[in-house]
C-alpha positions as CSV (number, residue, x, y, z in Angstrom):
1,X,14.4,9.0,51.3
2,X,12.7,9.1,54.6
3,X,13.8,5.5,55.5
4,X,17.1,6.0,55.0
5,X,18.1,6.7,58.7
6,X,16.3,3.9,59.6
7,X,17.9,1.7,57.2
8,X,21.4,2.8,58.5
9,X,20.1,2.0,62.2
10,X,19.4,-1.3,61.4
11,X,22.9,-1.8,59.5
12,X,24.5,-0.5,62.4
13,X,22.8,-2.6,64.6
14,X,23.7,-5.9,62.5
15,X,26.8,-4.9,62.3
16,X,26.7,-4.3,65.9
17,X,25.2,-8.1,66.6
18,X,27.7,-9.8,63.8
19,X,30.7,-8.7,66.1
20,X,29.5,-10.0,69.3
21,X,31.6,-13.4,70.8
22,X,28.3,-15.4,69.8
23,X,27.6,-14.0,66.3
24,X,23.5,-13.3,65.7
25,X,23.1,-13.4,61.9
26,X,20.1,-12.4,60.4
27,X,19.8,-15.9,59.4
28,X,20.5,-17.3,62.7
29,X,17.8,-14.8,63.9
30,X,15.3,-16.2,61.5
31,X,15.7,-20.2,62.2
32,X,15.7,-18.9,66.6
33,X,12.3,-17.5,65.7
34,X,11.2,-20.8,63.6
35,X,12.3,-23.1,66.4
36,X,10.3,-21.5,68.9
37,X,7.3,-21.0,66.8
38,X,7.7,-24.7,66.5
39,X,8.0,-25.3,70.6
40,X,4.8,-23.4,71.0
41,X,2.9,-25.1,68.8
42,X,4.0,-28.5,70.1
43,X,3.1,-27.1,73.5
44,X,-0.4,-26.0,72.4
45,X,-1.0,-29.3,70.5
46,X,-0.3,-31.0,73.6
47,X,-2.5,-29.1,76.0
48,X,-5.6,-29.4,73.3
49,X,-5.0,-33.0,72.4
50,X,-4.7,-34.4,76.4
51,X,-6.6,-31.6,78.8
52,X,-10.0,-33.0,79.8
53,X,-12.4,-31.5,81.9
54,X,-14.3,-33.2,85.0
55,X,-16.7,-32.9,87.9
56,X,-19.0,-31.7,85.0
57,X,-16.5,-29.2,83.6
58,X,-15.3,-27.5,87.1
59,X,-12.1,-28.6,86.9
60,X,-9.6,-29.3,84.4
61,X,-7.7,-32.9,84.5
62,X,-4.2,-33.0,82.6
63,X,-1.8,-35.9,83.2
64,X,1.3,-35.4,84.9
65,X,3.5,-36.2,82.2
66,X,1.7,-33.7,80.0
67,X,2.4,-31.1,82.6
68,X,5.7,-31.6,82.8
69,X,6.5,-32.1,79.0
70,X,4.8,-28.3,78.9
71,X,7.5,-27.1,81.2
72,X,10.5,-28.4,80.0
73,X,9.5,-27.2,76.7
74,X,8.6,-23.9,78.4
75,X,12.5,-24.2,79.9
76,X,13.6,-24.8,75.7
């Protein structure tokens, strides 16, 4: 019985969201979440599969087109 008020606050709120010109379903909501879970990943892959170190480990070599593949993704 003590959830209940939270329950209706999050009813309320979907309600809220499902009325809006772009409608957020909790479905919608849920794949939003996969697809940048999946975008971090492929950023993270990308920085441990192609950063290198040089000069003995002092400083940290990463081709340009890596670079920039982790900032448009970053823009996604």
């Amino acid at each position: 019985m003590d959830a209940v008020p939270d329950l209706i606050d999050e009813m309320t709120h979907n309600e809220h969201l499902s009325n809006q010109w772009l409608e957020i379903t909790p479905g919608r909501l849920t794949g939003l979440k996969d697809f940048s879970t999946i975008i971090g990943m492929i950023i993270n892959i990308l920085y441990l599969c192609f950063a290198r170190r040089k000069y003995h480990y002092v400083e940290l070599d990463i081709d340009d087109w890596v670079l920039d593949s982790i900032q448009y993704l970053g823009y996604i």
